[in-house]
C-alpha positions, 0 to 999 in steps of 0.5 A: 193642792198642786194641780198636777199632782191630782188626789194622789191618795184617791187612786191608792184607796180606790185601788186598795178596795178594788174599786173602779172608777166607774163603781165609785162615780156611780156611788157618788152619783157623779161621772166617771171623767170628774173621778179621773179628772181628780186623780189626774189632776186635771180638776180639783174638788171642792171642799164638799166633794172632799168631805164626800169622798173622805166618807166614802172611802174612810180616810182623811182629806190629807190621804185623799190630797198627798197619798198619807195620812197627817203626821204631827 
């Protein structure tokens, strides 16, 4: 993951679903910076965050990371 880029896909779903990240982060139980950390790109989640958040908003990881979903 480049780690400028941050979640590309996180912002897009969180948006989509007219979440804020203080709503999201409450959700997750985590604070609101590590959710503007990761759309930044200033920290990078681990894989069960990844996981956590992929369940959270219904897609897959590779929406979460590049903003689409995998193509074959």
């Amino acid at each position: 993951m480049n780690k400028n880029s941050g979640l590309i896909g996180l912002k897009i779903i969180r948006k989509q679903k007219h979440l804020n990240q203080q709503k999201v982060a409450m959700d997750l139980n985590i604070s609101r910076e590590v959710i503007s950390y990761y759309e930044n790109g200033k920290r990078n989640p681990d894989i069960d965050m990844l996981r956590t958040l992929s369940k959270y908003f219904n897609v897959s990881i590779d929406f979460l990371v590049n903003g689409e979903e995998y193509k074959k």
